[in-house]
C-alpha positions as CSV (number, residue, x, y, z in Angstrom):
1,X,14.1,-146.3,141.2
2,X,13.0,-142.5,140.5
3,X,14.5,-141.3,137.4
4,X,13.0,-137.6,137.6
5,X,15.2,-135.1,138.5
6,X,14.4,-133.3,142.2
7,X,12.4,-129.6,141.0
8,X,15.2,-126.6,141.5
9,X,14.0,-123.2,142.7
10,X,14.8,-120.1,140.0
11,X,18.0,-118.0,141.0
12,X,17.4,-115.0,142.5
13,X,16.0,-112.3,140.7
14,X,16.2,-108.3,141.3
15,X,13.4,-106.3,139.4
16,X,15.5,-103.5,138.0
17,X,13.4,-102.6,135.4
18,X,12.0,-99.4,137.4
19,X,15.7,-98.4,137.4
20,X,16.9,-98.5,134.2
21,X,15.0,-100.6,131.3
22,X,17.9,-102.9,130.2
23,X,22.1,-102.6,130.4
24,X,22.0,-101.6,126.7
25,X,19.2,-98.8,126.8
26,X,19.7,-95.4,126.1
27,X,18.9,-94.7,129.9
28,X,21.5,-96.5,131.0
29,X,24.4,-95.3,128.9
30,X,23.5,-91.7,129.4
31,X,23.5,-92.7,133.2
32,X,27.0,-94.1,132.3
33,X,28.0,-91.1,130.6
34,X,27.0,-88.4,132.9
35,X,28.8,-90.1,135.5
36,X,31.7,-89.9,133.5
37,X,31.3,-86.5,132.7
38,X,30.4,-85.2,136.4
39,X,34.1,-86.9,137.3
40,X,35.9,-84.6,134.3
41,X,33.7,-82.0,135.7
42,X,35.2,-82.0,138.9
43,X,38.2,-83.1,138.5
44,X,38.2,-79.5,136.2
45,X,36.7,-77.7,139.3
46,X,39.5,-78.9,141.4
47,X,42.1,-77.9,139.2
48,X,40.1,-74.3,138.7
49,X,40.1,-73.7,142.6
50,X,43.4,-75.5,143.6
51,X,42.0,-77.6,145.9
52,X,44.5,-80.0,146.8
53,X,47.1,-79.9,150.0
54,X,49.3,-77.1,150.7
55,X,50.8,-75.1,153.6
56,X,48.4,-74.1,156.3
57,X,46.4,-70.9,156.0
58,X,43.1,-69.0,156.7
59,X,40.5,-70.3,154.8
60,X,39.1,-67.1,152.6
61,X,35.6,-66.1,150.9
62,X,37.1,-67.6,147.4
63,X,37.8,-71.1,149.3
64,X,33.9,-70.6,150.1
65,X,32.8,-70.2,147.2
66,X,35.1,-73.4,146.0
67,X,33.4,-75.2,148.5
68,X,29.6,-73.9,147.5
69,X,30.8,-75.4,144.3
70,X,32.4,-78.8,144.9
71,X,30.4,-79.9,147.8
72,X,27.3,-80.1,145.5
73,X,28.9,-81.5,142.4
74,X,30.5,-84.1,145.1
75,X,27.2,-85.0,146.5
76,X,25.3,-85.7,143.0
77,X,28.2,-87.3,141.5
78,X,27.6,-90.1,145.0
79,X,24.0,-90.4,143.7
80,X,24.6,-90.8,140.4
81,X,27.3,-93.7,141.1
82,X,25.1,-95.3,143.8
83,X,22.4,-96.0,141.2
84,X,24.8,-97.0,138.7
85,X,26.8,-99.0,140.9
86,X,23.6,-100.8,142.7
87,X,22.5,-101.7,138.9
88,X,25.5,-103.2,137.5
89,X,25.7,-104.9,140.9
90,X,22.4,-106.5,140.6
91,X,23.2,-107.8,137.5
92,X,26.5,-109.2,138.2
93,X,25.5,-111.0,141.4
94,X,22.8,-112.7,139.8
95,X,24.2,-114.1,136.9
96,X,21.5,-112.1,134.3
97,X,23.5,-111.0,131.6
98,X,26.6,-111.3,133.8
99,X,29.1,-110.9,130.8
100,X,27.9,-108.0,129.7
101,X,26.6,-106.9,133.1
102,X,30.5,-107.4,134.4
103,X,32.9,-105.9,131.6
104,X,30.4,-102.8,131.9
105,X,30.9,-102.8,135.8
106,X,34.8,-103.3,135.1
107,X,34.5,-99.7,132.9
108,X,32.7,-98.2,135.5
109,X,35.4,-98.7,138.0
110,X,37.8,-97.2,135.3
111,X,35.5,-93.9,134.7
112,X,35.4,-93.6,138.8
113,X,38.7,-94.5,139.8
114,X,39.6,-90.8,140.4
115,X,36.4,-90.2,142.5
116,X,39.2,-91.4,145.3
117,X,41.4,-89.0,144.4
118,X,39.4,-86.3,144.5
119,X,38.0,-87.1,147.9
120,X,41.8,-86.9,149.1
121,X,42.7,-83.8,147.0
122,X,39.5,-82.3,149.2
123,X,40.7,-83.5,152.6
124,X,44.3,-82.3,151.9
125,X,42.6,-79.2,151.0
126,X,40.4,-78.7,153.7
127,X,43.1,-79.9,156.2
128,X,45.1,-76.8,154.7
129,X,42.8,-74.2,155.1
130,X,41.0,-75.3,158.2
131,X,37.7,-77.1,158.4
132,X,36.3,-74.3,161.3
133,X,37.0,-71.2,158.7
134,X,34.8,-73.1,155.9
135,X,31.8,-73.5,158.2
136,X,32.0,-70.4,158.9
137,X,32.0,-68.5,155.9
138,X,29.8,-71.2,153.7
139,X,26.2,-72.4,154.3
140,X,27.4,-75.9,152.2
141,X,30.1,-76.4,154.5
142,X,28.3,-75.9,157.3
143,X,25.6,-78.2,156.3
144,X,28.9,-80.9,156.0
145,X,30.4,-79.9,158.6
146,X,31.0,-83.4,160.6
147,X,32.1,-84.8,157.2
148,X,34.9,-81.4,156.5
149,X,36.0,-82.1,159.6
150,X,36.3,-85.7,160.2
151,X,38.0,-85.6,156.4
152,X,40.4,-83.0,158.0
153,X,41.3,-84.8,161.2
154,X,42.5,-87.8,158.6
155,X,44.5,-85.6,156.0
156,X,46.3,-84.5,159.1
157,X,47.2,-88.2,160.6
């Protein structure tokens, strides 16, 4: 009878080192923390410009300019929680340093839980003053135009 035990491969593992070097450096938590502080950020700019539903009305050069701001602070915020996410992910799916790796993915979730609000505040907004007026008076809009009006089109249903 063979006693030895049959060889088993290593667990998957993702080289994330060219991401971030390790869930406790320095990179990492200020990766953490500007996420955090890019959601207060615009959560602020929300509030500052009023975007959020309303009655119906023409959109004018200052909803414009709320959208020349938003629409870029939206876009890097998505970068920055894409690399965040895909990191904590990678970690948590393969078991290295999964504790750790998990409770900090769990706090993550916390710090971007109002992302979704945000994104309906904006559709509300835009469904208010018209996707069509945006694109026309904004260059950012315009360059987002499919996405302004396809988040219209579902405020409104």
């Amino acid at each position: 009878m063979n006693t030895t035990a049959p060889e088993v491969e290593a667990l998957p593992h993702w080289d994330t080192d060219s991401l971030f070097p390790g869930l406790l450096s320095r990179q990492f938590s200020f990766a953490q923390e500007s996420v955090e502080a890019s959601v207060q950020r615009l959560t602020a700019a929300f509030d500052a410009f009023g975007i959020r539903g309303g009655e119906p009305r023409e959109a004018t050069d200052d909803d414009a300019s709320a959208v020349e701001d938003v629409l870029p602070g939206l876009n890097q915020l998505s970068e920055q929680m894409r690399l965040v996410g895909a990191y904590l992910y990678a970690h948590v799916s393969t078991g290295t340093e999964a504790d750790q790796a998990s409770n900090l993915q769990s706090r993550f979730q916390a710090d971007t839980a109002a992302v979704s609000t945000l994104q309906k505040r904006l559709a509300a907004w835009v469904a208010t003053v018209g996707a069509e007026g945006l694109i026309k008076r904004s260059e950012a809009a315009a360059d987002h135009a499919y996405a302004l009006r396809r988040a219209a089109a579902s405020a409104e249903h």
